[in-house]
PDB file of N, CA, C and O in Angstrom:
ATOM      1  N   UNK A   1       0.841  -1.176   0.000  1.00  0.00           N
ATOM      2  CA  UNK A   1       0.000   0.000   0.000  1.00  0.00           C
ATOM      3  C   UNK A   1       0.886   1.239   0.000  1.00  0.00           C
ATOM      4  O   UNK A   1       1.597   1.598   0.938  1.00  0.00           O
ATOM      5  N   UNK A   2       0.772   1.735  -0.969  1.00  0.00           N
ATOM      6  CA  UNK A   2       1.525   3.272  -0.748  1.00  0.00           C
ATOM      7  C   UNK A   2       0.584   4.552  -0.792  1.00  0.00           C
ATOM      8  O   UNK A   2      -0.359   4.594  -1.583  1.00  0.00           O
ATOM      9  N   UNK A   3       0.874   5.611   0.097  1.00  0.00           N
ATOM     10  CA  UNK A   3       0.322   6.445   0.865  1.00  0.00           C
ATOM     11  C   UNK A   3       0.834   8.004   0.405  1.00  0.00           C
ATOM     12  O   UNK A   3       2.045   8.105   0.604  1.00  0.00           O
ATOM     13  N   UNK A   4       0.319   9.070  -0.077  1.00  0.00           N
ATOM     14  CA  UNK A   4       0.893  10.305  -0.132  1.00  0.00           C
ATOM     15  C   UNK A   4       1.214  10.948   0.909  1.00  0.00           C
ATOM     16  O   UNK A   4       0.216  11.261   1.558  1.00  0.00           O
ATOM     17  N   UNK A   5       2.480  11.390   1.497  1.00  0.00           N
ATOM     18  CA  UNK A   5       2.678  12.219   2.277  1.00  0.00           C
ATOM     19  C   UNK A   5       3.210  13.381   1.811  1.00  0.00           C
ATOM     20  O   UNK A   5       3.691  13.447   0.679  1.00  0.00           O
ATOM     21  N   UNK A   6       3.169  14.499   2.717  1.00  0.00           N
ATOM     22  CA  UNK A   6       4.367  15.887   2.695  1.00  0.00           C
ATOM     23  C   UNK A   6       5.390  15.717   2.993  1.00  0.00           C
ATOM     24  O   UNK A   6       5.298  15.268   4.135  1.00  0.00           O
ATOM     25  N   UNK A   7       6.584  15.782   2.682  1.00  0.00           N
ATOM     26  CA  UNK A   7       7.893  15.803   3.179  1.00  0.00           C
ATOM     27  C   UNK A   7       8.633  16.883   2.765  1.00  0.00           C
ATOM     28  O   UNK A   7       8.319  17.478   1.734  1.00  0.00           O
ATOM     29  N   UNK A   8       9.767  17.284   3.570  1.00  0.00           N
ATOM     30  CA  UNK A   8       9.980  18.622   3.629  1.00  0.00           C
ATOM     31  C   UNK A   8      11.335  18.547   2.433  1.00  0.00           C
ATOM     32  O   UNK A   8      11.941  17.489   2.266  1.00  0.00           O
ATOM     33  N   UNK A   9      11.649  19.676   1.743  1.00  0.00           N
ATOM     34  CA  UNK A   9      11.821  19.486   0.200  1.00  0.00           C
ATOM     35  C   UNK A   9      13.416  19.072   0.903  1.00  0.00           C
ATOM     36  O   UNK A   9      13.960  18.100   0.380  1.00  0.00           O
ATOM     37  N   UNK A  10      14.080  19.681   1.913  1.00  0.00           N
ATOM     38  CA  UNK A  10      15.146  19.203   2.904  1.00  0.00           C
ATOM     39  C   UNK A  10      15.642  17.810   2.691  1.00  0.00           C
ATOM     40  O   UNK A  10      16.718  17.388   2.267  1.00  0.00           O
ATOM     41  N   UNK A  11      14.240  17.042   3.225  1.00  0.00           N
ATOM     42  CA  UNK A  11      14.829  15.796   3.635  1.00  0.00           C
ATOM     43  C   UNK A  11      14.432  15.434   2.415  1.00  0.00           C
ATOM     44  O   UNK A  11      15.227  14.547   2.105  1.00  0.00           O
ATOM     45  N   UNK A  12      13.378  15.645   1.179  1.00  0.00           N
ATOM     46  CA  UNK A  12      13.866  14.494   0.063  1.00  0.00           C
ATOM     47  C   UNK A  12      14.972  14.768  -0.471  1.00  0.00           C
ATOM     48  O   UNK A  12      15.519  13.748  -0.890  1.00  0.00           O
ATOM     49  N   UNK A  13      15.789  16.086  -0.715  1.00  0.00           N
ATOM     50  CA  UNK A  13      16.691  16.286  -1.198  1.00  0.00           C
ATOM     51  C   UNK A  13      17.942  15.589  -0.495  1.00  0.00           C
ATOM     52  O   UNK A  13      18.964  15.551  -1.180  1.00  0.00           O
ATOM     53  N   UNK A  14      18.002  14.959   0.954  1.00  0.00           N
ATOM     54  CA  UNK A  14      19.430  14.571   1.097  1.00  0.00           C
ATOM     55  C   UNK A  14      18.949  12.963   1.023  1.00  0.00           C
ATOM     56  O   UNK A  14      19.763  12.040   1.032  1.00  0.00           O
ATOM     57  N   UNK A  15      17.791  12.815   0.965  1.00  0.00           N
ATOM     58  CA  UNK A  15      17.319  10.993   0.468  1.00  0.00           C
ATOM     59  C   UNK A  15      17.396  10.860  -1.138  1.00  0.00           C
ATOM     60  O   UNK A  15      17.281   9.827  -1.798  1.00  0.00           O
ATOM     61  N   UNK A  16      17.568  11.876  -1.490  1.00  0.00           N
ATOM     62  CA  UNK A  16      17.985  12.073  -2.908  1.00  0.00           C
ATOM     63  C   UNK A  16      19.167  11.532  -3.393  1.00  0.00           C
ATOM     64  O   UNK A  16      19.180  10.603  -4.201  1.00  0.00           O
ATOM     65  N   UNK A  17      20.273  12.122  -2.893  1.00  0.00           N
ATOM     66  CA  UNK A  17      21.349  12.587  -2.710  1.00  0.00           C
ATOM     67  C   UNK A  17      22.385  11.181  -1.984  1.00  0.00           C
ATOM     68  O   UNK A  17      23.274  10.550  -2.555  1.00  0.00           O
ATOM     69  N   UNK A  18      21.894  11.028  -0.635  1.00  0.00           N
ATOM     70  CA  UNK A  18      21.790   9.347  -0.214  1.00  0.00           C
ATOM     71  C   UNK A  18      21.810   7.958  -0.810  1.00  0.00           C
ATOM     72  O   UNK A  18      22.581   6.999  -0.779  1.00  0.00           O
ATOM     73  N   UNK A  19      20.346   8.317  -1.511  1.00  0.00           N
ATOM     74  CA  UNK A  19      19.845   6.875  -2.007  1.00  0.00           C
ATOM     75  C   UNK A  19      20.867   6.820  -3.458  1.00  0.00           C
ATOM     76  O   UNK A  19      21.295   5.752  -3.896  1.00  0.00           O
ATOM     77  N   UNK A  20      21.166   8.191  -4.109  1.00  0.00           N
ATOM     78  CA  UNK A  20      22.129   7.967  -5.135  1.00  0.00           C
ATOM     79  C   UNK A  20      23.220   7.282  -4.961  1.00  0.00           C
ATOM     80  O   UNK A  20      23.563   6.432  -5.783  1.00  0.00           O
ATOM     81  N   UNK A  21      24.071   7.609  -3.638  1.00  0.00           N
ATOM     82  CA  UNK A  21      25.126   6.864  -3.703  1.00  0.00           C
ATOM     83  C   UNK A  21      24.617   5.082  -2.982  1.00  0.00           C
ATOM     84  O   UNK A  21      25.338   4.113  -3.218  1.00  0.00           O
ATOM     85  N   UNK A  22      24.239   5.042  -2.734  1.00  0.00           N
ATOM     86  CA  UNK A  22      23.580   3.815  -1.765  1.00  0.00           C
ATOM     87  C   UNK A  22      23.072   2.611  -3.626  1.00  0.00           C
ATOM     88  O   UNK A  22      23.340   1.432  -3.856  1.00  0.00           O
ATOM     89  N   UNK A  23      22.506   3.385  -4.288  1.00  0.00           N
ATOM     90  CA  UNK A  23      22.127   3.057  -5.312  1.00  0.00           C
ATOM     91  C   UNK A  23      20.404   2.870  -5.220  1.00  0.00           C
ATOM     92  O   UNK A  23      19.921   1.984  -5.924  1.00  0.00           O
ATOM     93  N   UNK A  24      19.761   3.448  -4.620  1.00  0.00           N
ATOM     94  CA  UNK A  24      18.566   3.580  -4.071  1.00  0.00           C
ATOM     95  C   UNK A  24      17.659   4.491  -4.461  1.00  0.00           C
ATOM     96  O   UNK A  24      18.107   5.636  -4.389  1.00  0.00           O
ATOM     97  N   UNK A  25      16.308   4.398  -4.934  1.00  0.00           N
ATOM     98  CA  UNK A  25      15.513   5.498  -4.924  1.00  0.00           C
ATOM     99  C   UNK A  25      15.620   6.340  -3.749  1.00  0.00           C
ATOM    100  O   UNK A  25      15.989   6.076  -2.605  1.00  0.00           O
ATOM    101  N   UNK A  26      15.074   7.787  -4.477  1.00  0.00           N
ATOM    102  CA  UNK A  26      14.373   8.434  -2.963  1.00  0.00           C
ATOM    103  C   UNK A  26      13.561   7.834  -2.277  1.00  0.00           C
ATOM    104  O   UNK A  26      13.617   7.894  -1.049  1.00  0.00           O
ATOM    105  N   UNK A  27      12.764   7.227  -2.833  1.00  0.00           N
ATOM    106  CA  UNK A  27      11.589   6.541  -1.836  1.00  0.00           C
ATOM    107  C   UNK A  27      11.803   5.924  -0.874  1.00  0.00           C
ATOM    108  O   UNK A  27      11.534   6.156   0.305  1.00  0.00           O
ATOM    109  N   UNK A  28      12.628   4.569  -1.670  1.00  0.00           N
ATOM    110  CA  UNK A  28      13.396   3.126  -0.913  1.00  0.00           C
ATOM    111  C   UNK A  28      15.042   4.389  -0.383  1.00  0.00           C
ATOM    112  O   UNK A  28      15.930   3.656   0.053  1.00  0.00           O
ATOM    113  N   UNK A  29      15.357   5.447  -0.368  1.00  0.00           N
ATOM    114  CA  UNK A  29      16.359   5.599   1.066  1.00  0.00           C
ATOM    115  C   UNK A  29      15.501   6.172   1.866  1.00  0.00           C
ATOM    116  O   UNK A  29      16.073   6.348   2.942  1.00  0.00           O
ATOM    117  N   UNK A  30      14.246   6.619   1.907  1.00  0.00           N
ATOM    118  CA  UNK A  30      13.384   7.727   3.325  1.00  0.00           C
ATOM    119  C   UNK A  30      12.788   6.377   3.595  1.00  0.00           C
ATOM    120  O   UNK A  30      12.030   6.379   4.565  1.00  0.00           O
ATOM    121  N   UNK A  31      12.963   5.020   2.877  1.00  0.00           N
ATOM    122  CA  UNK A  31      12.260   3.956   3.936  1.00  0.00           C
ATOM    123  C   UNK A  31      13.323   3.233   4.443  1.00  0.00           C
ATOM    124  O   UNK A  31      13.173   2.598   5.487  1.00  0.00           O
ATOM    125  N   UNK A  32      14.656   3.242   3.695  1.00  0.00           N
ATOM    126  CA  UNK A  32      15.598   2.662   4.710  1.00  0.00           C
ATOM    127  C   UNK A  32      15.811   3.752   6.026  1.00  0.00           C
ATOM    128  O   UNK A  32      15.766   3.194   7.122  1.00  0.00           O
ATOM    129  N   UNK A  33      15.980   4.862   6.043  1.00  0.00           N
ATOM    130  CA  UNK A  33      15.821   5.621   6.902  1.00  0.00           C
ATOM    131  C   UNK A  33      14.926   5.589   8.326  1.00  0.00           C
ATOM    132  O   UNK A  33      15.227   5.876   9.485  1.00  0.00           O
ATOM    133  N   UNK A  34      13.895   5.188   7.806  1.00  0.00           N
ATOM    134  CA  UNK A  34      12.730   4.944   8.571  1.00  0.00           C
ATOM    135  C   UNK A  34      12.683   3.298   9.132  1.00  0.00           C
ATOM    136  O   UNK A  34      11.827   2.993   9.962  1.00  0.00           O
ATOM    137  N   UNK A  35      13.669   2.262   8.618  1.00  0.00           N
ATOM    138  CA  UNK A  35      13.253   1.337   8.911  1.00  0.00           C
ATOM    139  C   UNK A  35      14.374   1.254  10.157  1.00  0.00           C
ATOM    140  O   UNK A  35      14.141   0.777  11.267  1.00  0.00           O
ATOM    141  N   UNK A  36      15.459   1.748   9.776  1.00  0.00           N
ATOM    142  CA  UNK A  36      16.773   2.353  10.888  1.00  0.00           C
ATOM    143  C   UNK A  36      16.615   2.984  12.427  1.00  0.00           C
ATOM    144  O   UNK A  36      17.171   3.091  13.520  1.00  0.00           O
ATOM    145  N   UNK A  37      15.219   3.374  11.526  1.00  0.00           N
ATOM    146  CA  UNK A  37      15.043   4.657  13.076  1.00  0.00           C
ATOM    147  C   UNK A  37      13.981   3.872  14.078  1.00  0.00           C
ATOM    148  O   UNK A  37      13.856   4.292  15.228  1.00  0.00           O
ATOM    149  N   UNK A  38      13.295   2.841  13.672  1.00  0.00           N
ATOM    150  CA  UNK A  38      12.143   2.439  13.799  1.00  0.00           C
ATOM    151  C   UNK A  38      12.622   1.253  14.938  1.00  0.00           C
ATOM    152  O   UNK A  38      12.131   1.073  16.052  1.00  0.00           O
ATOM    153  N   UNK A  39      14.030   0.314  14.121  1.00  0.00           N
ATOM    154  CA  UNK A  39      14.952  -0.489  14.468  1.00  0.00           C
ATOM    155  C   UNK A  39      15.713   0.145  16.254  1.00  0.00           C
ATOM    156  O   UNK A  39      15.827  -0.312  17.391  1.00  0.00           O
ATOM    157  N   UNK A  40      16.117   1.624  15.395  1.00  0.00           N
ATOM    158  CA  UNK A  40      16.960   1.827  16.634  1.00  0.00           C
ATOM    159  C   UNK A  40      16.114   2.480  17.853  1.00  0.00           C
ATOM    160  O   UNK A  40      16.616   2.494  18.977  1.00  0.00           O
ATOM    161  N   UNK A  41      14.889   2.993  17.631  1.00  0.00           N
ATOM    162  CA  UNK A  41      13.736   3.270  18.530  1.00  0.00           C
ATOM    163  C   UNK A  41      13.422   2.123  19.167  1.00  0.00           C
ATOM    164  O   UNK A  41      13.667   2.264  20.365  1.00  0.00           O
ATOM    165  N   UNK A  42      12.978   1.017  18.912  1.00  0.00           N
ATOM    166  CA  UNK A  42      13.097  -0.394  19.392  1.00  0.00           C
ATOM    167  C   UNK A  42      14.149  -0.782  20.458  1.00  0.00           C
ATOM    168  O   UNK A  42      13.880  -1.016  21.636  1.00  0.00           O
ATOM    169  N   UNK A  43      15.140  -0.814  20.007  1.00  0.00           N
ATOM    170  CA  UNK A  43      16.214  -1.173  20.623  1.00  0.00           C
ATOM    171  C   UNK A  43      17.851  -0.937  20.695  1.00  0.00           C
ATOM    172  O   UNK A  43      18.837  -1.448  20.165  1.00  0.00           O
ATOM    173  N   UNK A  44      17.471   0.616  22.089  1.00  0.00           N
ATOM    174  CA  UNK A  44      18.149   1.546  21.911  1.00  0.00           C
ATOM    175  C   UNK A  44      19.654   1.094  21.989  1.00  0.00           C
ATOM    176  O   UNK A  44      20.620   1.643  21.458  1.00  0.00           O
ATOM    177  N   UNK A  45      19.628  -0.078  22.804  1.00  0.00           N
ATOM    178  CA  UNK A  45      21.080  -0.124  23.162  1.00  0.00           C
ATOM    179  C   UNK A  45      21.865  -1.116  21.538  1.00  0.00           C
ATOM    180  O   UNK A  45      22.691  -2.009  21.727  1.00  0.00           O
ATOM    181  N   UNK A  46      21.608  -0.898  20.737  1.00  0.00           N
ATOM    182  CA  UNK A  46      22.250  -1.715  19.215  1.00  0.00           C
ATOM    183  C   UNK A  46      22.818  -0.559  18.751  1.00  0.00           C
ATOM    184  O   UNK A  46      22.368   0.584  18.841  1.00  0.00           O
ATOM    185  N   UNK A  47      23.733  -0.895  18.299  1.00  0.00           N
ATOM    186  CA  UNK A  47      24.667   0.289  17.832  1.00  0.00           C
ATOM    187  C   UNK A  47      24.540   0.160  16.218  1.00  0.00           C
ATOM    188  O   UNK A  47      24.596  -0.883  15.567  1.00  0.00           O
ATOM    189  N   UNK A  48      24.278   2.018  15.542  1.00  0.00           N
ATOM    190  CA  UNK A  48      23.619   1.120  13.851  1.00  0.00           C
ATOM    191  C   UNK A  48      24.919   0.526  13.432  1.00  0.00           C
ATOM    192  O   UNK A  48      24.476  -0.328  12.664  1.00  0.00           O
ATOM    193  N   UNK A  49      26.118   0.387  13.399  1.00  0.00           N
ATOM    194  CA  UNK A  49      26.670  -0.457  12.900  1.00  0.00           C
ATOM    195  C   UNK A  49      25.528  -1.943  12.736  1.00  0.00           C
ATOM    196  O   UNK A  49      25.030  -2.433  11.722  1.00  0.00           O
ATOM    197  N   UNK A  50      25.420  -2.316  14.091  1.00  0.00           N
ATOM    198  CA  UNK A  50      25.089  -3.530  14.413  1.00  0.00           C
ATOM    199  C   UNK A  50      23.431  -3.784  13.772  1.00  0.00           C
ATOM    200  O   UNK A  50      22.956  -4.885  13.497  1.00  0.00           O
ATOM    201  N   UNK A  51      22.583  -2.153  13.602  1.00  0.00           N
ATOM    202  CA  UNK A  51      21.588  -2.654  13.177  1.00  0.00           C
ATOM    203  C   UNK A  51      21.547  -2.866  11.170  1.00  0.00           C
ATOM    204  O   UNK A  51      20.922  -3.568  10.375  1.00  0.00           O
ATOM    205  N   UNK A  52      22.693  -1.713  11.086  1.00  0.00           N
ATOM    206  CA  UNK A  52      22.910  -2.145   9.336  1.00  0.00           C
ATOM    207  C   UNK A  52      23.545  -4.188   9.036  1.00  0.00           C
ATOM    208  O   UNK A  52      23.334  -5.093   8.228  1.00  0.00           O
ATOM    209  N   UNK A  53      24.255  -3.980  10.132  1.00  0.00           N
ATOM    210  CA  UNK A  53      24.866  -5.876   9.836  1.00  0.00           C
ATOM    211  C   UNK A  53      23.256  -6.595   9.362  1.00  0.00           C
ATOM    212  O   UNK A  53      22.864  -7.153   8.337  1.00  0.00           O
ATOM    213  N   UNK A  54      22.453  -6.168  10.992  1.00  0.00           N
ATOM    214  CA  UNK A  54      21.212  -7.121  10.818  1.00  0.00           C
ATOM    215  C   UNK A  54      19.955  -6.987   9.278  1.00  0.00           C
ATOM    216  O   UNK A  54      19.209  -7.835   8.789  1.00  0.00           O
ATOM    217  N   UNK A  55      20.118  -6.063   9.047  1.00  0.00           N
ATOM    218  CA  UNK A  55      19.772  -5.814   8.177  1.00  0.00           C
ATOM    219  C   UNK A  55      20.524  -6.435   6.438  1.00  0.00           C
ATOM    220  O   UNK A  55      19.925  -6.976   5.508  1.00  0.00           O
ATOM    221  N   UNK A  56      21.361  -6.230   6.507  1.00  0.00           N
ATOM    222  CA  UNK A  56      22.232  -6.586   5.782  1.00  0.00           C
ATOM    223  C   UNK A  56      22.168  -8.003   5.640  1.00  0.00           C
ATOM    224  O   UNK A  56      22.036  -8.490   4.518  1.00  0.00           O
ATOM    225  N   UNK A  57      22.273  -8.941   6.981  1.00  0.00           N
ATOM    226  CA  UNK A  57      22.361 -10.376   7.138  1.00  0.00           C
ATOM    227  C   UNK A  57      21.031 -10.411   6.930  1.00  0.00           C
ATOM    228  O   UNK A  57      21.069 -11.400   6.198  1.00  0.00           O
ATOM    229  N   UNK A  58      19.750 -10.109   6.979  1.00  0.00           N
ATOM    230  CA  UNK A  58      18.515 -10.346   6.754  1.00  0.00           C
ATOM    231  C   UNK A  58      18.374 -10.360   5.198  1.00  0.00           C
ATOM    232  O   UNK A  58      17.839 -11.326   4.653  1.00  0.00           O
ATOM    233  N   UNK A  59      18.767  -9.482   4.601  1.00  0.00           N
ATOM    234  CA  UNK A  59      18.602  -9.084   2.864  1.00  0.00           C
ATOM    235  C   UNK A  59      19.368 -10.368   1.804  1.00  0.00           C
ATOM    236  O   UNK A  59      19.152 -10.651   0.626  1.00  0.00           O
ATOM    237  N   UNK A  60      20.437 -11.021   2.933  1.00  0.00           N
ATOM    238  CA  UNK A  60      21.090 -12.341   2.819  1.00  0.00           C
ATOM    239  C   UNK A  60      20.290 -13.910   2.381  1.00  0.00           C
ATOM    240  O   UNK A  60      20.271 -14.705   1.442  1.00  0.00           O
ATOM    241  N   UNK A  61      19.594 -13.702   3.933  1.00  0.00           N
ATOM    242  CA  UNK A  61      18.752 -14.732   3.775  1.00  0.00           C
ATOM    243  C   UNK A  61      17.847 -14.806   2.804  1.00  0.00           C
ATOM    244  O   UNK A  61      17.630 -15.783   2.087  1.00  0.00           O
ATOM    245  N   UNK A  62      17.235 -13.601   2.777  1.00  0.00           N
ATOM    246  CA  UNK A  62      15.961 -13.266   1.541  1.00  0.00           C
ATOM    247  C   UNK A  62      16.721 -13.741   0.254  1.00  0.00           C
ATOM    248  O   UNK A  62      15.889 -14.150  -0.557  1.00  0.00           O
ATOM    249  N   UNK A  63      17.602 -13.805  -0.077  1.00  0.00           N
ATOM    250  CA  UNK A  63      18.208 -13.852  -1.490  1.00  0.00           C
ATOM    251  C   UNK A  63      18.483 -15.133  -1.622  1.00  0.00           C
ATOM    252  O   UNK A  63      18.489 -15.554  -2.779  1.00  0.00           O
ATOM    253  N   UNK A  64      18.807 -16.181  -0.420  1.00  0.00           N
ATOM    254  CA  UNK A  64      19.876 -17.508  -0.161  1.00  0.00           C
ATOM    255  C   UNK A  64      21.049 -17.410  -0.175  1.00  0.00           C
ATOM    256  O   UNK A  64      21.625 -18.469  -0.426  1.00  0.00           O
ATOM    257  N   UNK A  65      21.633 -16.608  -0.016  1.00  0.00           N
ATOM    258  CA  UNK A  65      23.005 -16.445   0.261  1.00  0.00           C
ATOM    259  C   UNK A  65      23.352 -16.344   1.366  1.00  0.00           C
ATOM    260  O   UNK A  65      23.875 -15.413   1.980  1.00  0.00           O
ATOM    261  N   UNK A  66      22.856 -18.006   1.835  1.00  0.00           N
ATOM    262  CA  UNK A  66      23.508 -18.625   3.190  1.00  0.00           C
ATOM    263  C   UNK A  66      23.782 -19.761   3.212  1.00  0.00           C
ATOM    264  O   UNK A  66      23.159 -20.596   2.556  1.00  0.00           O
ATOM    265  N   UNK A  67      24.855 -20.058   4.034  1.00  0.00           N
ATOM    266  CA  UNK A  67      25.116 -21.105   3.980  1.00  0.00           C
ATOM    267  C   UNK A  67      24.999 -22.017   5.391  1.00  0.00           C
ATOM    268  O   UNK A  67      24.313 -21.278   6.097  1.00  0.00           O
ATOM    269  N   UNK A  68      25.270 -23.126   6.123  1.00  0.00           N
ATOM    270  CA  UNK A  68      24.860 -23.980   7.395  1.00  0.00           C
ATOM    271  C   UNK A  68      26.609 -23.687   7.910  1.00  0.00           C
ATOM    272  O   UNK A  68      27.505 -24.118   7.184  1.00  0.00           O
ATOM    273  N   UNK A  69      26.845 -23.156   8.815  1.00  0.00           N
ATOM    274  CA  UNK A  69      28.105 -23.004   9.763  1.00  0.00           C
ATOM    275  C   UNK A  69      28.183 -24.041  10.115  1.00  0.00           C
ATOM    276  O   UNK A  69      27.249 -24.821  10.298  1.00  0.00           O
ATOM    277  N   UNK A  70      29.837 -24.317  10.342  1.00  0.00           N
ATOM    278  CA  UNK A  70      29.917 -26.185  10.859  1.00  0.00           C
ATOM    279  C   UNK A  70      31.431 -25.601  11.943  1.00  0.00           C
ATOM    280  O   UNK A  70      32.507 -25.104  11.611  1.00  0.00           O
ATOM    281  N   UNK A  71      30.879 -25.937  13.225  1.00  0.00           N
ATOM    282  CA  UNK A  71      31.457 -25.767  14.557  1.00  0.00           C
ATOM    283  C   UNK A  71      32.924 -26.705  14.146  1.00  0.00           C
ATOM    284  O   UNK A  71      32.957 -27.832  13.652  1.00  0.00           O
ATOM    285  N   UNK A  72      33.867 -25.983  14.463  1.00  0.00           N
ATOM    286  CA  UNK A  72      35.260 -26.997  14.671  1.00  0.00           C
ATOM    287  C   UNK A  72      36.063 -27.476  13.518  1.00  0.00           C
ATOM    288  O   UNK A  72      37.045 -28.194  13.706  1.00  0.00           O
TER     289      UNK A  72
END
């Protein structure tokens, strides 16, 4: 479902600007943005290093680019 909002010409311009180098729409960087903030509102004590990994390792699985770890 996508929704019209206002956003201030500010912040699309540096989700602009962002998502270019990221390789990202504006859209998809003000929702990685939002999914970051949403993440680190949740659970303050994760450091975003640690919440981009999870994210990152999540976008992993979605694709199969995993493999079974073998202890020893």
């Amino acid at each position: 479902m996508s929704t019209a909002i206002k956003l201030s010409d500010g912040l699309v311009e540096a989700a602009r600007i962002h998502g270019e180098a990221s390789h990202r729409s504006t859209p998809k960087q003000i929702e990685h943005w939002a999914t970051l903030g949403r993440i680190a509102e949740q659970n303050p004590e994760l450091s975003y290093e640690f919440i981009v990994g999870l994210l990152r390792a999540r976008a992993e699985v979605k694709a199969g680019e995993v493999s079974e770890y073998e202890f020893g």
